[in-house]
C-alpha positions as CSV (number, residue, x, y, z in Angstrom):
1,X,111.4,80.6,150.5
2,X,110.5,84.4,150.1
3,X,110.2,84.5,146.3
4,X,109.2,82.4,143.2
5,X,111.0,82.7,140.1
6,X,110.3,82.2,136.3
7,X,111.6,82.9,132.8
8,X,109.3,83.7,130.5
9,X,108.7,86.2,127.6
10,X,105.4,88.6,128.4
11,X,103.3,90.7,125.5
12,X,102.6,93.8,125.0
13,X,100.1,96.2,123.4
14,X,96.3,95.9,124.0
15,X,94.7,95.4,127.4
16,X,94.2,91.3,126.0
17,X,98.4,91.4,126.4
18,X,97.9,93.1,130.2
19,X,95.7,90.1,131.2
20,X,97.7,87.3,129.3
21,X,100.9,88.7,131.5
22,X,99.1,88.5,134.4
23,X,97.8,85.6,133.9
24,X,101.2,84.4,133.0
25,X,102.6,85.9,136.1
26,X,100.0,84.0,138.7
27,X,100.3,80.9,136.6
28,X,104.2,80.5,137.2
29,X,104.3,82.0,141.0
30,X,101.4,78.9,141.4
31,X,102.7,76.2,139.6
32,X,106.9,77.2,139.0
33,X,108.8,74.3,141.0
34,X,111.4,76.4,141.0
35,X,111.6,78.1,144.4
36,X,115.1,79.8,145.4
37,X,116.7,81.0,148.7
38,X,117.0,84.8,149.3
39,X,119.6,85.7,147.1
40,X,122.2,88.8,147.5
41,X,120.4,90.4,145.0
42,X,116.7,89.7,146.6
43,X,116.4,90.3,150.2
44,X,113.7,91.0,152.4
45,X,113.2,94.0,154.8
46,X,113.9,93.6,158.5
47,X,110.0,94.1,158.9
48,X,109.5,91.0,156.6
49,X,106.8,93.3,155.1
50,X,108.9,93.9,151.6
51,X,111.3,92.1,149.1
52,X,113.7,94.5,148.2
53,X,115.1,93.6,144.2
54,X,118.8,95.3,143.9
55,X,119.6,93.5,141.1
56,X,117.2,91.0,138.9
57,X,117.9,91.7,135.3
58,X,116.9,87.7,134.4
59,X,114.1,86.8,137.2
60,X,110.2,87.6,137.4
61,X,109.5,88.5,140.6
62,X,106.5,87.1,142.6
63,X,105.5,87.9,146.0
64,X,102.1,87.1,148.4
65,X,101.4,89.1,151.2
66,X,104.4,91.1,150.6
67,X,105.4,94.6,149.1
68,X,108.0,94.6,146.0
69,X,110.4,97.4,146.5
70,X,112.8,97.3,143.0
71,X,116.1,99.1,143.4
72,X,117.9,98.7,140.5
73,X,116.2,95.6,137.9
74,X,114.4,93.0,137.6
75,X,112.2,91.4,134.4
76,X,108.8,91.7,136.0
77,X,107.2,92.6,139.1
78,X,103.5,90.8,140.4
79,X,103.0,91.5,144.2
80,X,99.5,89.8,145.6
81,X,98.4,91.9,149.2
82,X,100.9,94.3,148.5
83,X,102.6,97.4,146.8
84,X,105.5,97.5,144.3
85,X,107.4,100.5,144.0
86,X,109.6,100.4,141.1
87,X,112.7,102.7,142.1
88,X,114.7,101.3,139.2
89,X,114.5,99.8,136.5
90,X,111.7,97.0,134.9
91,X,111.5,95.9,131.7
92,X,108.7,93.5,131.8
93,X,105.0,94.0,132.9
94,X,104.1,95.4,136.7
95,X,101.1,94.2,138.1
96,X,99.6,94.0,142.1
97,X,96.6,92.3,143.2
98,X,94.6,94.4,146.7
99,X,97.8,96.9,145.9
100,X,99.5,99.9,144.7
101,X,101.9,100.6,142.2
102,X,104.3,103.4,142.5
103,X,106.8,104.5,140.0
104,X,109.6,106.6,141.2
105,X,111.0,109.7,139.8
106,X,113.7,107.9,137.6
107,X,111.7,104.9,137.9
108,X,111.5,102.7,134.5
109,X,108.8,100.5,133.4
110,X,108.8,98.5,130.2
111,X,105.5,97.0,129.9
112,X,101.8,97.1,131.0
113,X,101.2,98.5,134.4
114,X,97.9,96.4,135.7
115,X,96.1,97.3,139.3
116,X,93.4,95.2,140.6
117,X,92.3,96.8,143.7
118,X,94.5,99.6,144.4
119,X,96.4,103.0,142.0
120,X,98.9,103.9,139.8
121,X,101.1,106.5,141.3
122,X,104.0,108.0,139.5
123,X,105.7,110.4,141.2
124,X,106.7,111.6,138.1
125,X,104.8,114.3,135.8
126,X,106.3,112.2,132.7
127,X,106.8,108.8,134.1
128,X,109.6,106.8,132.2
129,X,107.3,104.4,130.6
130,X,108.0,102.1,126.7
131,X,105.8,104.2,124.6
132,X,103.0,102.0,123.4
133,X,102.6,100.1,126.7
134,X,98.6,99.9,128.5
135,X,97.9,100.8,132.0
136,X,95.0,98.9,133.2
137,X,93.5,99.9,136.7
138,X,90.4,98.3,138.3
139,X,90.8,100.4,141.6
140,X,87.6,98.7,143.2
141,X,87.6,96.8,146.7
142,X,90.9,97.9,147.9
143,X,90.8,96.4,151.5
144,X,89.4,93.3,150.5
145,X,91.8,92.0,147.9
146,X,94.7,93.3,149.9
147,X,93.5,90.9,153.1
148,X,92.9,88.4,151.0
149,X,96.6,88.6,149.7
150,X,98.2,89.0,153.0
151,X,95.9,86.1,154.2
152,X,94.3,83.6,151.0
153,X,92.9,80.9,153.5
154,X,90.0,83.4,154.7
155,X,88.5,83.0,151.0
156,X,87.6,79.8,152.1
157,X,86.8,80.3,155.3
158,X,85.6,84.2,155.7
159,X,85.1,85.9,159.1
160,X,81.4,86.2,161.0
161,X,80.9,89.9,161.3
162,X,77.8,92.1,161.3
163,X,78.8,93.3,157.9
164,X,78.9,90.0,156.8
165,X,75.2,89.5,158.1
166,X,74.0,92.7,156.5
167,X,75.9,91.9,153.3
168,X,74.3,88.5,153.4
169,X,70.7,89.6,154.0
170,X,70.9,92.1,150.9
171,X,71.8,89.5,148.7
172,X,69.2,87.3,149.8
173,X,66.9,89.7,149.4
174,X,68.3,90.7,146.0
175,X,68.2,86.7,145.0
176,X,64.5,86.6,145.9
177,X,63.6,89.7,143.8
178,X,65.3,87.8,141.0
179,X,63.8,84.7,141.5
180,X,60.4,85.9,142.0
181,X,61.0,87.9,138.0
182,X,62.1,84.9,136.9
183,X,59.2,82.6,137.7
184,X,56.9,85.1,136.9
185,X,58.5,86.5,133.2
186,X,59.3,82.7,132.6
187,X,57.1,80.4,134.4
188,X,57.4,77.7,131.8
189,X,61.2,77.6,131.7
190,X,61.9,77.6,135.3
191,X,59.3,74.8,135.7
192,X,60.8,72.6,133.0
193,X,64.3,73.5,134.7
194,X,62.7,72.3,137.7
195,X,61.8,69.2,136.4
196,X,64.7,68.3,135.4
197,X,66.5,68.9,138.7
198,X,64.0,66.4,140.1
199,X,63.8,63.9,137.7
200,X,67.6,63.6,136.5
201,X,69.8,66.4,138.6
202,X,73.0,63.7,138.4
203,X,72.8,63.3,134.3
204,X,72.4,67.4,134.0
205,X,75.0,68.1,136.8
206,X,78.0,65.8,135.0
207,X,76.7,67.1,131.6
208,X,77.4,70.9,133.2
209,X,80.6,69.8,135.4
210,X,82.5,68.7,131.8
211,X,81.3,71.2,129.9
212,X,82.5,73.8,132.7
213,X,86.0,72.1,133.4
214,X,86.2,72.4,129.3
215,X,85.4,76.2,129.5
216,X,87.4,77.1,131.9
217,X,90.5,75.3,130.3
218,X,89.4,76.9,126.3
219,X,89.4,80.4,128.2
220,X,92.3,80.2,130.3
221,X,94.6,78.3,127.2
222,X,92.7,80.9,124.6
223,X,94.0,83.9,126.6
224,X,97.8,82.4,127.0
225,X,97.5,81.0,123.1
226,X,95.3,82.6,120.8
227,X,95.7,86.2,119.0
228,X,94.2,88.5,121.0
229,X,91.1,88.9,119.6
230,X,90.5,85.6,119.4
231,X,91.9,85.3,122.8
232,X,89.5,88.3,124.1
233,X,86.4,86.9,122.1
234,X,87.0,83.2,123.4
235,X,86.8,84.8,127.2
236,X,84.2,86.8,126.5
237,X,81.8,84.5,125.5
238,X,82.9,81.9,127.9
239,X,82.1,84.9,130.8
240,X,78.2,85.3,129.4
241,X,77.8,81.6,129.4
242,X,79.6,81.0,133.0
243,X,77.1,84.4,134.3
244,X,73.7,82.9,132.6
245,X,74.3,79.3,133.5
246,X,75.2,81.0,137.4
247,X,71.9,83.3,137.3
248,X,69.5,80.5,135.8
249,X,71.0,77.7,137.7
250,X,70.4,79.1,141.3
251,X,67.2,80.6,140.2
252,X,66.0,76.9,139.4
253,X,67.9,75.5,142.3
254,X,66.1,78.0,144.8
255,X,62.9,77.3,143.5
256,X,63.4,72.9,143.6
257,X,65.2,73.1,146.7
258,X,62.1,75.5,148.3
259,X,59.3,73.3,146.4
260,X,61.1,70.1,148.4
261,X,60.9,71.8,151.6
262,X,57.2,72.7,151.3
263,X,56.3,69.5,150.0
264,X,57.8,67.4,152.7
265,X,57.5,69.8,155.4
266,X,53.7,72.2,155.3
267,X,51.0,71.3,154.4
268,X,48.8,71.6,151.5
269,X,47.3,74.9,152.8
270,X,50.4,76.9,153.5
271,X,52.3,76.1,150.3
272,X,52.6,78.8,147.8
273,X,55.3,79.8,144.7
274,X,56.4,82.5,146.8
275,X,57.2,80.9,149.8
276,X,58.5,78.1,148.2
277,X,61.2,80.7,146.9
278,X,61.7,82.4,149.8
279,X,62.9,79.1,151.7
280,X,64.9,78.7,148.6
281,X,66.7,81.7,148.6
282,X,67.2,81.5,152.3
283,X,69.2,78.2,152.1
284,X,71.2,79.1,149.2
285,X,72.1,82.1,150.5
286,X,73.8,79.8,153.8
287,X,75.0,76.8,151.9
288,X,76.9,79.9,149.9
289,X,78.2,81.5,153.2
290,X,79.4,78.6,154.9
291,X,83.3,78.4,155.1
292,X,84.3,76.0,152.7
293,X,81.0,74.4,152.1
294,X,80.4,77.6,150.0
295,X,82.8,76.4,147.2
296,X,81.3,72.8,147.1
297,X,78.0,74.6,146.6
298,X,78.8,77.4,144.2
299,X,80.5,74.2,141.1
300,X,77.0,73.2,142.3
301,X,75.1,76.3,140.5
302,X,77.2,76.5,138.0
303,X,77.5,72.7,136.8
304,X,73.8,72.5,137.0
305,X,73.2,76.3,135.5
306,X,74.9,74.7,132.4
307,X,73.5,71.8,132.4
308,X,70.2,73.2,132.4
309,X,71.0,75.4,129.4
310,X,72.5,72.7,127.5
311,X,69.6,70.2,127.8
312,X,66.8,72.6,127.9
313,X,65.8,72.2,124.4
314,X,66.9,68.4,124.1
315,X,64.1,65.4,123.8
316,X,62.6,64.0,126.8
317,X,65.6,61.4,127.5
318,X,67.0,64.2,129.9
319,X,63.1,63.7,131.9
320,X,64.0,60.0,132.8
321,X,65.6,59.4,136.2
């Protein structure tokens, strides 16, 4: 079981086409149920580091943890945690997640060429590209996404280090700036958001747990269906909302979950706003760095971030427990 295979026709033009055949790429190597034996046409190295592709004219070719290595053809190439160097020839879209892609001297490539986390590297002064294909490169935390390729459980359960302490103190401390600006720009909103988290947190957290399940299923189905600029508007959108309802919801979440503490556990003398969102911040930050816990708490923020923005205009009904 060394590869995944999948027919399927993938866009071009426009960087909306790039993401729809990557997203079309991860969506059959997760859910395809057909899964083949290595083939004499798709072998793996004697490493076990690389799936070499002599001859593939008919197959999409999917590999996690592993480097692609294309000989001859194939349809199209995604390679999670690893490389694909395309020796031959492709006629679909190339794409690598935490990898490189490098295209050969006679090295053909028929659609969009799409890096998260690593380069594009023709060796080639004029690659052999379809002309009016898009190359898409996001070469930004290299190391990270190739790990998490090689290895996907660490994403939920991710490694104590004193990196990970550092990183974890700055964005507490960037939290608290945010929260502090917050309640002091908006003192009004985040205490009505706080009130509602007290008073009826189950009503506002199913209200924002459909609502995100729906969005998530309009983006994901708008970017595989829709034109593309409906397609690209559609995700767009969906992104500021899921980012607002994320900021706003932990903001009023830190600040409830801090008042709680200093109400049940200080007195009356040492309570204050800002050391109700320090506490706040502190414990959101760990519930969020927990392994595992973390992914319990993060549909937390964002269920009740939406649900806060969706019922923060509504009558009082949303006030009764």
């Amino acid at each position: 079981m060394n590869y995944l295979s999948a027919t399927s026709v993938l866009p071009r033009g426009g960087w909306p086409d790039a993401v729809r055949s990557l997203a079309l790429l991860i969506a059959f190597g997760l859910f395809s149920g057909a899964i083949h034996a290595v083939t004499p046409e798709i072998e793996l190295s004697e490493d076990q580091s690389t799936l070499i592709v002599n001859d593939a004219p008919q197959q999409d070719v999917i590999a996690f943890g592993k480097s692609v290595m294309v000989e001859k053809r194939a349809k199209g190439v995604l390679a999670i945690g690893g490389d694909v160097i395309v020796n031959g020839r492709v006629e679909g879209d190339v794409a690598t997640i935490g990898g490189n892609i490098i295209q050969g001297e006679h090295g053909y490539i028929g659609g969009s060429v799409i890096v998260f986390g690593g380069a594009y590297r023709p060796e080639s002064a004029n690659p052999l590209r379809e002309p009016g294909t898009e190359t898409m490169i996001i070469g930004v935390f290299e190391d990270e996404l190739r790990s998490l390729g090689q290895n996907p459980s660490q994403i939920l359960s991710p490694s104590l280090s004193y990196s990970f302490l550092a990183q974890r103190l700055i964005v507490a401390l960037c939290w608290f700036v945010i929260t502090l600006l917050f309640a002091t720009i908006a003192p009004g909103a985040v205490g009505r958001a706080v009130a509602r988290i007290q008073l009826s947190w189950l009503k506002v957290c199913a209200l924002g747990a459909v609502t995100f399940i729906l969005l998530a299923g309009l983006i994901i189905g708008g970017a595989l269906v829709l034109p593309d600029y409906l397609g690209a508007t559609l995700a767009l959108m969906g992104t500021l909302l899921l980012l607002l309802s994320y900021v706003f919801g932990r903001v009023a979440l830190q600040v409830s979950i801090g008042k709680l503490l200093q109400k049940h556990f200080l007195s009356d003398t040492n309570r204050s706003e800002t050391l109700a969102i320090l506490i706040g911040v502190l414990l959101w930050t760990l519930l969020l760095s927990l392994p595992y816990v973390w992914i319990i708490a993060l549909f937390a923020v964002f269920t009740m971030g939406i649900g806060l923005i969706l019922t923060g205009r509504v009558s009082s009904r949303w006030q009764t427990p």
